[in-house]
VEXZAPA-771820 format. One record per residue: residue in three letters; x, y, z of N, C-alpha, C, O in turn. Coordinates in steps of 0.05 Angstrom, whole numbers, padded with zeros to 5 digits, always signed. Layout:
# residues N
alaXYZXYZXYZXYZ ...
//
This chain:
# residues 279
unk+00054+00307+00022+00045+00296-00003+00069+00284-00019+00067+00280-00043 unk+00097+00276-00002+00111+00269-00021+00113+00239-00027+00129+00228-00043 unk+00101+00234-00017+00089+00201-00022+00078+00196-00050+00079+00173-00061 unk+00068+00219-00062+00059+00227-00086+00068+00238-00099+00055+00242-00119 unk+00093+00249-00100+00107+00265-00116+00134+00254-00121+00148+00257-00101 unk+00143+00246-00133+00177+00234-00132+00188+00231-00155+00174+00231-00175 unk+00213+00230-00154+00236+00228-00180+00233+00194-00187+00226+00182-00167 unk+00235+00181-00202+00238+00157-00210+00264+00163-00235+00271+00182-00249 unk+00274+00128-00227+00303+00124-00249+00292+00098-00264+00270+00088-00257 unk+00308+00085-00284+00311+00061-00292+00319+00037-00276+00320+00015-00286 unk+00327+00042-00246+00328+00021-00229+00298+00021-00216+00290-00001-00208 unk+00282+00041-00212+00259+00035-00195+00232+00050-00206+00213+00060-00193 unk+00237+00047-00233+00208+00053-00244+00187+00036-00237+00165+00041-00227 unk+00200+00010-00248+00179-00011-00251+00163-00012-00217+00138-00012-00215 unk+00174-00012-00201+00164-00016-00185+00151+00012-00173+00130+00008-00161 unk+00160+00041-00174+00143+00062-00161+00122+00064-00185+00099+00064-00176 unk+00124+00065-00208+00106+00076-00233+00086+00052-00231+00065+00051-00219 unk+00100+00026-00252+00084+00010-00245+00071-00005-00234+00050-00013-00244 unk+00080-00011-00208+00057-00030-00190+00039-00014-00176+00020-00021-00162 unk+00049+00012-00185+00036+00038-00161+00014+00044-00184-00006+00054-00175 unk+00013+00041-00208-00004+00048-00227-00035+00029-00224-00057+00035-00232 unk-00027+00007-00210-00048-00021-00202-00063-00005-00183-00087-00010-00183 unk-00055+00012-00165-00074+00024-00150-00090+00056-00154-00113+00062-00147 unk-00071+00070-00165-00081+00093-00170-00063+00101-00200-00041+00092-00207 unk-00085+00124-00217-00062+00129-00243-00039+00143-00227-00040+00156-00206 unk-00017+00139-00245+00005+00154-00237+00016+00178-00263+00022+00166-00283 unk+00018+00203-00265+00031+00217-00290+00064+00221-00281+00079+00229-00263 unk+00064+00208-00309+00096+00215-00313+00105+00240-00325+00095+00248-00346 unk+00126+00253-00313+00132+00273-00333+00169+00266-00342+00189+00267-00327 unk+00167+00259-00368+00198+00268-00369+00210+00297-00380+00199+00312-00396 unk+00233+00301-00369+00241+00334-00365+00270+00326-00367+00280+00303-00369 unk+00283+00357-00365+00316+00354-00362+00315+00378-00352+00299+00395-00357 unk+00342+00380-00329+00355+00403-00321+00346+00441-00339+00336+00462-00332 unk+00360+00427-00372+00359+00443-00382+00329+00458-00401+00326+00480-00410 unk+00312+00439-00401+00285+00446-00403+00263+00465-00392+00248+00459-00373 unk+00262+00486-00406+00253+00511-00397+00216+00512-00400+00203+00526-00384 unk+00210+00503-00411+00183+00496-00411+00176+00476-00387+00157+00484-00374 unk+00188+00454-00381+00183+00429-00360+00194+00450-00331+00200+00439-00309 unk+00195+00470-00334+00201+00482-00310+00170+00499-00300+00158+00502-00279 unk+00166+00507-00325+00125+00514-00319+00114+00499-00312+00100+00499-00292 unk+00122+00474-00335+00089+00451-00333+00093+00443-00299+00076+00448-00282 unk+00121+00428-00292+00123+00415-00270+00108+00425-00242+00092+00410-00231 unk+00114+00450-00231+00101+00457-00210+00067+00461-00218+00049+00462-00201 unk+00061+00463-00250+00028+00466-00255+00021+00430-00248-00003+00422-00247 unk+00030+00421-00246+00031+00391-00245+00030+00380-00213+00013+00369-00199 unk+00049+00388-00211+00052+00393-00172+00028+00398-00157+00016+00380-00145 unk+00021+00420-00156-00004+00427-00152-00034+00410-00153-00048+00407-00134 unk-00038+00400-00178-00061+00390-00189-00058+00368-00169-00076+00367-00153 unk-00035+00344-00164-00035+00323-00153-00044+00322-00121-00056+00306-00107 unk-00029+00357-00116-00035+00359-00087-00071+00361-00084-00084+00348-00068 unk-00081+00378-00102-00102+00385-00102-00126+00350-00097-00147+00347-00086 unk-00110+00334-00110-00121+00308-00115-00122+00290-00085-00139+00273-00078 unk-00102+00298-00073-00107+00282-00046-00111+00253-00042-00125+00238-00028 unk-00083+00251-00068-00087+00220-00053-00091+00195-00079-00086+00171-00080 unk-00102+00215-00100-00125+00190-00119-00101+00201-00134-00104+00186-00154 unk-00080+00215-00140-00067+00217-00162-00034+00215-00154-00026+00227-00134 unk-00015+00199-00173+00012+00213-00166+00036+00219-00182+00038+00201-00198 unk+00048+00230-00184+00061+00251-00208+00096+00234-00196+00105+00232-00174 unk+00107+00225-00220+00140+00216-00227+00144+00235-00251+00131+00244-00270 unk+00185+00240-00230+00189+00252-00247+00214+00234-00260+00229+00220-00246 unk+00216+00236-00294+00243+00225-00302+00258+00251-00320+00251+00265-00339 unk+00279+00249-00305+00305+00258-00314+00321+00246-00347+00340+00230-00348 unk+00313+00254-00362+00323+00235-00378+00347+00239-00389+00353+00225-00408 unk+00368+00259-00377+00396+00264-00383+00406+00234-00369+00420+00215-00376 unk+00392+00239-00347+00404+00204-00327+00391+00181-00331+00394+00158-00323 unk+00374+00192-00345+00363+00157-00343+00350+00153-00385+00328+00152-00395 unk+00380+00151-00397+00372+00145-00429+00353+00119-00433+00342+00119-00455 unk+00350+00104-00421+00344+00078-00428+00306+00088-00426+00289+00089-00444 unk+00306+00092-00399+00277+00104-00397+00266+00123-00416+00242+00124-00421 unk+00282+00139-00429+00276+00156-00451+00273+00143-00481+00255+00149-00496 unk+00292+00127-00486+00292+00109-00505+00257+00086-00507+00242+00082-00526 unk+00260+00075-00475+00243+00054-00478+00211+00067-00487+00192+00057-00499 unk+00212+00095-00474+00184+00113-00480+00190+00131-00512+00176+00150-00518 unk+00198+00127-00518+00200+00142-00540+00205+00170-00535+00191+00184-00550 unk+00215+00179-00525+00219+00201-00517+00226+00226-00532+00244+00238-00520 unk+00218+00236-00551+00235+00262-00564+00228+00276-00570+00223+00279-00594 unk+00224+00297-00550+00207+00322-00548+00204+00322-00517+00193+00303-00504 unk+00215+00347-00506+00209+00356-00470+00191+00373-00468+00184+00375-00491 unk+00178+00387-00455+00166+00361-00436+00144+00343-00443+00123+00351-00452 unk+00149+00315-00438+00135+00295-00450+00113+00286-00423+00125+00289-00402 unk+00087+00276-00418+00068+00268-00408+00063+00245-00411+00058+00246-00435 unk+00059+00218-00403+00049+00199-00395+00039+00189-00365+00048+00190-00342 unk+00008+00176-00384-00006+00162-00359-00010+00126-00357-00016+00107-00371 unk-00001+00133-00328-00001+00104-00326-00024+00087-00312-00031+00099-00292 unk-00041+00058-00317-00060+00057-00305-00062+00027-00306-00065+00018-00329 unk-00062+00010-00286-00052-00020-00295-00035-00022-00305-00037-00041-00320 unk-00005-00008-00306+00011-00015-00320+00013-00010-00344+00034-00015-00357 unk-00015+00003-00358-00005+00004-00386-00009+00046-00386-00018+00062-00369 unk+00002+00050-00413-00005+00085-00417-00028+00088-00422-00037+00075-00441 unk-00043+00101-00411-00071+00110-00421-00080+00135-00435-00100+00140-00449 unk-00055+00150-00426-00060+00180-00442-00030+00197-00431-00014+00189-00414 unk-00030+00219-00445-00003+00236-00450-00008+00256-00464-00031+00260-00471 unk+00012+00273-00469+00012+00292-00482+00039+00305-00489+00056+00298-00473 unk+00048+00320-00507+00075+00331-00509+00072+00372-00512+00056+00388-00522 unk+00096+00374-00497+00086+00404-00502+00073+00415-00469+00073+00400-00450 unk+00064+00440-00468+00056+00457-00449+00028+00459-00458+00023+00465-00482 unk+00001+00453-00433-00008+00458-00441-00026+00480-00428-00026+00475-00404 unk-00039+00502-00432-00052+00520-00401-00064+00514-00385-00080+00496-00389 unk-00059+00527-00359-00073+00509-00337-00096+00498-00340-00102+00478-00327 unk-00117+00511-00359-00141+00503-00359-00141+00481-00369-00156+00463-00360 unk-00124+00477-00389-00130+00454-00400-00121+00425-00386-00135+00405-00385 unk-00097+00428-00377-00082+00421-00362-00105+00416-00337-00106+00391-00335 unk-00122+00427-00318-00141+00419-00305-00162+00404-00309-00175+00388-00294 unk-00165+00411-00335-00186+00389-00350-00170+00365-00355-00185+00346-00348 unk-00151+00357-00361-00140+00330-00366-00135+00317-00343-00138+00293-00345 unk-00126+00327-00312-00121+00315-00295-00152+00306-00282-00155+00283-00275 unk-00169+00320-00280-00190+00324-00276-00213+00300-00285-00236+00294-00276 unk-00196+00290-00309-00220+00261-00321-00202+00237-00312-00212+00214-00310 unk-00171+00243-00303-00157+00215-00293-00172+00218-00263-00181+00197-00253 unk-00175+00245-00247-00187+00224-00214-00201+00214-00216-00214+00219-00236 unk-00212+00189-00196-00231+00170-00191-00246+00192-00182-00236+00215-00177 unk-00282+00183-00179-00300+00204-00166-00299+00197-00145-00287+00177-00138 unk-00319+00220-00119-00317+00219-00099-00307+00198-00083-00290+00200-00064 unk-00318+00179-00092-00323+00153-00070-00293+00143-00075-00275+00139-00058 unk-00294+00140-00098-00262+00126-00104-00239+00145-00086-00220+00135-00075 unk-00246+00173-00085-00226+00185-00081-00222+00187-00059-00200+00193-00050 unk-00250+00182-00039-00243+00179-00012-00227+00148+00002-00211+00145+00020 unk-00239+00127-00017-00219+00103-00017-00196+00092-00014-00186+00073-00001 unk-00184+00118-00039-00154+00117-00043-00149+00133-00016-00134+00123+00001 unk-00158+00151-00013-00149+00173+00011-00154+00142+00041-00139+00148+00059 unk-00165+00123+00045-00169+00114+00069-00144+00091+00059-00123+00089+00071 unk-00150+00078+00039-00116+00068+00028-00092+00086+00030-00067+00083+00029 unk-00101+00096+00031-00067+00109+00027-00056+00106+00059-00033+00103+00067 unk-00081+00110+00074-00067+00128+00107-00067+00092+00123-00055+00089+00145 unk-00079+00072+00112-00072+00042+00110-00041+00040+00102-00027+00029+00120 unk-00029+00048+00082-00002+00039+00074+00016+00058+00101+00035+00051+00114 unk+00003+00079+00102+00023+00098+00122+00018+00086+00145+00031+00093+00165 unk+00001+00068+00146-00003+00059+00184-00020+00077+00202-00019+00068+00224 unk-00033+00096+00200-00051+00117+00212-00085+00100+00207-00101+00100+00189 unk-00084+00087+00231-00106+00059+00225-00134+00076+00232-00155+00071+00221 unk-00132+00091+00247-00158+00097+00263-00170+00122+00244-00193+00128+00248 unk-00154+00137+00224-00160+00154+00206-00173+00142+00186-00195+00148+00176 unk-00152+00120+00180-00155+00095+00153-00189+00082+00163-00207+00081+00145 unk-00194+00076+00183-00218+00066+00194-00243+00085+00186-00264+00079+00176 unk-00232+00110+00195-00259+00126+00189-00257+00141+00165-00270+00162+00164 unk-00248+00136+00149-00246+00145+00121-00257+00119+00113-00277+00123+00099 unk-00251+00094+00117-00263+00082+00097-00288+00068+00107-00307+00068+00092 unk-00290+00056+00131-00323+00056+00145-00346+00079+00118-00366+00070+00106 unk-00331+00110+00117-00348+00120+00109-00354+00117+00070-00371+00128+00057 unk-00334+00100+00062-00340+00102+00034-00367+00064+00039-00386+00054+00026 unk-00352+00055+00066-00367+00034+00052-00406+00034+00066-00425+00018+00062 unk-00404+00056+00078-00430+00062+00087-00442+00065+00059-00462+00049+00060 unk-00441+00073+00039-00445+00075+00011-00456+00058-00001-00479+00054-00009 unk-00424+00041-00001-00422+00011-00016-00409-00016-00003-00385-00024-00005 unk-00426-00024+00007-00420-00039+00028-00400-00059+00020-00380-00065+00033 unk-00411-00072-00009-00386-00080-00022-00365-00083-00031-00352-00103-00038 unk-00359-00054-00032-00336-00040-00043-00312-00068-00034-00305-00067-00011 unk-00302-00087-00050-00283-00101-00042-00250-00084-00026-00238-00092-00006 unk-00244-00067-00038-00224-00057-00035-00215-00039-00002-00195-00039+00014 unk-00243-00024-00004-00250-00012+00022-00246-00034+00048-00231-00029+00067 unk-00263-00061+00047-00263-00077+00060-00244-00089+00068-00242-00103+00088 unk-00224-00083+00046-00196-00106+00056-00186-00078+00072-00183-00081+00096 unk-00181-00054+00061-00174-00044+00074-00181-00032+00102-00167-00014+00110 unk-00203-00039+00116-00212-00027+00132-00206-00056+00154-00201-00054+00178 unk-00210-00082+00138-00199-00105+00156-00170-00101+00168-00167-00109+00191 unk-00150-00091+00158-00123-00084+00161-00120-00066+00183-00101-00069+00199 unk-00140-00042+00185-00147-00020+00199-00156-00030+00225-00150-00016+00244 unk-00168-00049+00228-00180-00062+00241-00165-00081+00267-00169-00082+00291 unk-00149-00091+00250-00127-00114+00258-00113-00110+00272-00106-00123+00292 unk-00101-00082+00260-00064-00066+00267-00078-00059+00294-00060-00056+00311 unk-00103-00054+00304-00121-00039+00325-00126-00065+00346-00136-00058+00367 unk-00121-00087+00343-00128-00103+00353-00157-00113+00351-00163-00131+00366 unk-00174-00105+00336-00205-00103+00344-00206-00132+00324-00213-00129+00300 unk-00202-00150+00329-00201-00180+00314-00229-00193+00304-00233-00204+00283 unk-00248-00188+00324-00273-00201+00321-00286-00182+00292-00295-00189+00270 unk-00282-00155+00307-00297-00131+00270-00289-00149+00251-00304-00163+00238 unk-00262-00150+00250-00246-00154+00223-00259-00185+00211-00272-00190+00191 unk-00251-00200+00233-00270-00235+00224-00301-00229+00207-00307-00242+00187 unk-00323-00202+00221-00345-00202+00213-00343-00191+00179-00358-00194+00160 unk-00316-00177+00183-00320-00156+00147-00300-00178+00143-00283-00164+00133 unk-00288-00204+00142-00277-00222+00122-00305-00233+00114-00311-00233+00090 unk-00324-00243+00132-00345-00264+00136-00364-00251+00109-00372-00228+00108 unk-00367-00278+00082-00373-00270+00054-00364-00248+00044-00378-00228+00041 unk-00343-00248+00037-00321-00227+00025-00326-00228-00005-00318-00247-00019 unk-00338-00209-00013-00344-00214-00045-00319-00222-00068-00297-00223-00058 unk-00320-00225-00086-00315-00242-00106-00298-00214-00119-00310-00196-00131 unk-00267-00215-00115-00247-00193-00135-00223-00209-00129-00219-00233-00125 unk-00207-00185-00130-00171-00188-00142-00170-00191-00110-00152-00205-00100 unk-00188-00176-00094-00182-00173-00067-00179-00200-00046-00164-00204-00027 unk-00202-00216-00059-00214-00239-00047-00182-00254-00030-00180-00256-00005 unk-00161-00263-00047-00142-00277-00039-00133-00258-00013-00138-00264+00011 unk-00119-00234-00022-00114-00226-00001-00119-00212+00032-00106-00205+00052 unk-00151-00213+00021-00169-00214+00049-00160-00245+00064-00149-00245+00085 unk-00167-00266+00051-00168-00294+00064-00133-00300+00078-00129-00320+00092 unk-00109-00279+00072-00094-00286+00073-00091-00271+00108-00075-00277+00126 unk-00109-00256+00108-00117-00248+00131-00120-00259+00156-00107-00257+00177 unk-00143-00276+00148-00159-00291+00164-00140-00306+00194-00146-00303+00218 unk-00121-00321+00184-00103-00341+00199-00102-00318+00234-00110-00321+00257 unk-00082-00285+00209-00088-00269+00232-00102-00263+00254-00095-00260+00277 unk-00135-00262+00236-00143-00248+00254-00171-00266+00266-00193-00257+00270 unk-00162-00300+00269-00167-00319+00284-00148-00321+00307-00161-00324+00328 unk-00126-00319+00311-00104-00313+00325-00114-00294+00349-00117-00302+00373 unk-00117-00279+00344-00119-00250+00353-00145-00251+00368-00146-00244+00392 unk-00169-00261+00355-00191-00275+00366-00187-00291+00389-00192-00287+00413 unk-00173-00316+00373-00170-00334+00404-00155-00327+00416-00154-00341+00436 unk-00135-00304+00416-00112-00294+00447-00134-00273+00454-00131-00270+00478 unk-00153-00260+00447-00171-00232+00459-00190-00252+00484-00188-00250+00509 unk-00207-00273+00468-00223-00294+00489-00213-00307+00510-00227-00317+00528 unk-00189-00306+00509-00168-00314+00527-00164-00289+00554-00153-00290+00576 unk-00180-00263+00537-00180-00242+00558-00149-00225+00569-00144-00207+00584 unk-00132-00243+00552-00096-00237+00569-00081-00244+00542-00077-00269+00539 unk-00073-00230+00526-00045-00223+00507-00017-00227+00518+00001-00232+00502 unk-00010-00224+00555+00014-00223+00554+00016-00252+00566+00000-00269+00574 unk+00043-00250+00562+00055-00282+00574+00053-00287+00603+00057-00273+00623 unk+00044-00320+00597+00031-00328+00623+00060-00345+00635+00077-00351+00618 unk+00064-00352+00661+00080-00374+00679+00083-00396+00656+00104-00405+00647 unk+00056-00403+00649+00060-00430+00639+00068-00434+00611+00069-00457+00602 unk+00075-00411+00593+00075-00402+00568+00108-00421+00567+00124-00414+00584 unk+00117-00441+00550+00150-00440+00535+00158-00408+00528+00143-00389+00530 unk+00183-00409+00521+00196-00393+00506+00184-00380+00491+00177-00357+00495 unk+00178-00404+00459+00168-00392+00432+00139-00384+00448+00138-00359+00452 unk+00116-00400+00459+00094-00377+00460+00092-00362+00472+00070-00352+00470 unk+00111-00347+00495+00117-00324+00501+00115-00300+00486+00105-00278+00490 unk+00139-00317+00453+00144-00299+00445+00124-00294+00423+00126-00273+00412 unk+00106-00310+00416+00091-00305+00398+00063-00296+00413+00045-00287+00400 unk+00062-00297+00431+00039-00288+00448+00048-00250+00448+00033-00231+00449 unk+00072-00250+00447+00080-00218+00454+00074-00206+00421+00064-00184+00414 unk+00085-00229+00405+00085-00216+00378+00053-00201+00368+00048-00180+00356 unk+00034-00225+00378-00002-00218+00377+00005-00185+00385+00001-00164+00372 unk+00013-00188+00407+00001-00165+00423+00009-00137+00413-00008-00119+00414 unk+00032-00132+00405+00050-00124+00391+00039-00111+00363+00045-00087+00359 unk+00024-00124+00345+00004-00133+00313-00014-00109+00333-00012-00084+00330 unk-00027-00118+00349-00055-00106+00369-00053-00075+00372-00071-00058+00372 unk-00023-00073+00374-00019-00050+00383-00006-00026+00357+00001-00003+00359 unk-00007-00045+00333-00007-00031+00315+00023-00025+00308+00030-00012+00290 unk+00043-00041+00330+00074-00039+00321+00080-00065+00305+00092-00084+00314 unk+00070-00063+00278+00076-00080+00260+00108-00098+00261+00111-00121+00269 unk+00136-00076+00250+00157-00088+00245+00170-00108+00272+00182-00129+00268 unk+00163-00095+00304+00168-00103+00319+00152-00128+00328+00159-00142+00347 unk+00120-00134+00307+00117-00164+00321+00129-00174+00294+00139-00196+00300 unk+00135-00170+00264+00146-00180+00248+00175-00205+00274+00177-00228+00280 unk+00191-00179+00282+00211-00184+00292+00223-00214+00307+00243-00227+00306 unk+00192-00215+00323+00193-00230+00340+00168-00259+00319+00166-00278+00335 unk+00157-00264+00299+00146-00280+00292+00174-00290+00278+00185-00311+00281 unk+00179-00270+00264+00218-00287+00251+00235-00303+00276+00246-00325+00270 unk+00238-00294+00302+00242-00308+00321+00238-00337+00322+00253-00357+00320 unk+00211-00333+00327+00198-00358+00333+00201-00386+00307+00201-00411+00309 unk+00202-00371+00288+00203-00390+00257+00225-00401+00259+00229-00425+00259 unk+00246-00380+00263+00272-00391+00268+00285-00413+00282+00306-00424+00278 unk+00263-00417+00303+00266-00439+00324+00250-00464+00317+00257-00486+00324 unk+00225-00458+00299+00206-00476+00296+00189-00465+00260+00167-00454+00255 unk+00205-00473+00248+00187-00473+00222+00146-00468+00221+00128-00452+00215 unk+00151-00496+00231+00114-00497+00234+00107-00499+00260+00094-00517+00270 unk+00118-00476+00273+00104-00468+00302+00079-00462+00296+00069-00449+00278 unk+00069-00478+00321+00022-00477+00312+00017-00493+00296-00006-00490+00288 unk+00034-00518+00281+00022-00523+00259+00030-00500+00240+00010-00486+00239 unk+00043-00493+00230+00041-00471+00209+00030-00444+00213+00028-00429+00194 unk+00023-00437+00234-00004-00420+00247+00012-00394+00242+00004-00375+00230 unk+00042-00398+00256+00060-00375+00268+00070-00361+00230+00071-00338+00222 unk+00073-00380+00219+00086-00377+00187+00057-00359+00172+00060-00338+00160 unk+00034-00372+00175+00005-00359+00168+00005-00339+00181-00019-00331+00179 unk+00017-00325+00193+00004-00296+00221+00033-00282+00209+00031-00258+00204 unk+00051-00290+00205+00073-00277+00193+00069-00260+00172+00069-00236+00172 unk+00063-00280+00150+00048-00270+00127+00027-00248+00123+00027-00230+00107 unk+00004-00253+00145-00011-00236+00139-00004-00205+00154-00014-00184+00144 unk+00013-00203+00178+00020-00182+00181+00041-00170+00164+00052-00149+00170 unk+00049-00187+00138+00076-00171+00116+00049-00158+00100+00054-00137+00088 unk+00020-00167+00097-00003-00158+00076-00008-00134+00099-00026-00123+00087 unk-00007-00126+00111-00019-00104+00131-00002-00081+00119-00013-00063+00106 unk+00026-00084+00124+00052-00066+00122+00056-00049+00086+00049-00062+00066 unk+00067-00026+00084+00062-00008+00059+00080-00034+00040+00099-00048+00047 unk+00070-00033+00022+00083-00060+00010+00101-00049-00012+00113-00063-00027 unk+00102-00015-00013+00127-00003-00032+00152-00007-00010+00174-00012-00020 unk+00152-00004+00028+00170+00016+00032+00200-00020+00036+00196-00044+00035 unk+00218-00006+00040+00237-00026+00040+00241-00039+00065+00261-00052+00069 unk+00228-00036+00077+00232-00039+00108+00210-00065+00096+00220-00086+00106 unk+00189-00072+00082+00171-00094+00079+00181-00109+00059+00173-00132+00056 unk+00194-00101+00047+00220-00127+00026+00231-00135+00040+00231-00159+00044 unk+00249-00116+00056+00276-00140+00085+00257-00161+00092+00261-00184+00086 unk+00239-00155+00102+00231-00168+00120+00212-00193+00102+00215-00217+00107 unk+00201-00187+00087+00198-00213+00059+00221-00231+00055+00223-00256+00052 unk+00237-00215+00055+00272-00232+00046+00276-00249+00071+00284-00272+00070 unk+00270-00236+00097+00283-00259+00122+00269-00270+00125+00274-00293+00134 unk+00235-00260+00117+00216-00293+00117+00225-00312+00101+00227-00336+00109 unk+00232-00306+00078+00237-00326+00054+00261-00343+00060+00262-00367+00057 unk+00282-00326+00069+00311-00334+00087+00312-00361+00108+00325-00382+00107 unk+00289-00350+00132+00281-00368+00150+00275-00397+00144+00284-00419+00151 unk+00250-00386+00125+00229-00418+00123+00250-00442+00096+00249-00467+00096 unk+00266-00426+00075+00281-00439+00061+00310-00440+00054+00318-00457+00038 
//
């Protein structure tokens, strides 16, 4: 669960607290070394998130090291509580409060069931565990068939698996959200993947050049759910040919960087050498 639990500074709030707040709330706690109360609340805190499985995640700030973060929150009084949710605070508290109560407050930030099994089939999506991610969220959208979020994520689930044609049927009328763009950003993918499956043969043929060797390996590669290693080889191919396919190879690039956990750093490098490559 430590995917959910972590220290944050003034170099990487914005990005663990906030963009992570777009998908699930996040509580902040700020504390210090010497804070004897934030030594209760914290592990009562610990707990609750674990208990949450997924739909909740707990930062911690240090505010001996990080003044600015203390300053920019107003900070004065340990241990301090903030929630984050879209980016903005939604709720907090200062002080210790008893577990019970303290259960009751975390308890109105989880999403209900459905949501919480969502986040739980999102989450094991960002970790790459596709076939878990699949049947976790298959089952929220047995529900709600709609569920935009589910859908993108179960397309992804889908993809990394090779199973191209599912994924085409759950893009095919993709309802109307925040999701919509980056489902369609999909698509290029998992036409690709389509026409090398009908083709019956992923690996490289006699008659294949170089680049579609190598982009024929890269498909297969995506298929097999080793994301960075067809990254590897689509940067290859760009390198040689900007708009290999027509642009096709640059479109399939892309959508396998939307597949990949889009916090971990290993999917920024690899953003940076796309961006590096094509300009």
């Amino acid at each position: 669960m430590q995917e959910y639990i972590f220290e944050v500074n003034e170099a990487d709030f914005d990005t663990h607290v906030l963009e992570r707040s777009t998908r699930l709330p996040v509580i902040v706690i700020f504390t210090a070394p010497w804070c004897t109360p934030c030594e209760v609340l914290n592990p009562m805190l610990e707990r609750l998130v674990q208990d949450a499985e997924g739909a909740l995640a707990l930062a911690r700030v240090n505010v001996d090291e990080n003044p600015r973060l203390a300053a920019r929150f107003e900070v004065k009084t340990l241990p301090l509580v903030r929630v984050f949710v879209n980016r903005q605070v939604v709720a907090g508290f200062a002080g210790t409060p008893t577990e019970a109560q303290l259960r009751q407050f975390v308890r109105r930030l989880a999403p209900n069931q459905g949501n919480l099994q969502r986040e739980r089939g999102l989450s094991l999506v960002r970790r790459g565990q596709w076939a878990e991610a699949e049947a976790a969220l298959r089952a929220v959208l047995a529900e709600r068939a709609d569920d935009p979020a589910a859908r993108l994520g179960l397309v992804k689930a889908l993809l990394a698996q090779g199973r191209a044609e599912e994924a085409l049927d759950w893009l095919t009328n993709f309802p109307p959200s925040k999701e919509y763009s980056e489902a369609q950003m999909l698509r290029p993918l998992a036409e690709a993947l389509a026409e090398a499956f009908r083709d019956a043969d992923l690996s490289p043929k006699e008659s294949d050049d170089l680049l579609e060797a190598i982009y024929r390996r890269a498909l297969r590669l995506v298929a097999a759910g080793n994301l960075p290693a067809a990254m590897d080889g689509l940067l290859e191919v760009l390198r040689r040919d900007k708009r290999y396919r027509r642009g096709e190879a640059h479109q399939v690039a892309l959508a396998v960087l939307a597949l990949m956990d889009p916090d971990a750093p290993e999917t920024r490098q690899y953003r940076q050498e796309l961006a590096m490559v094509l300009f």
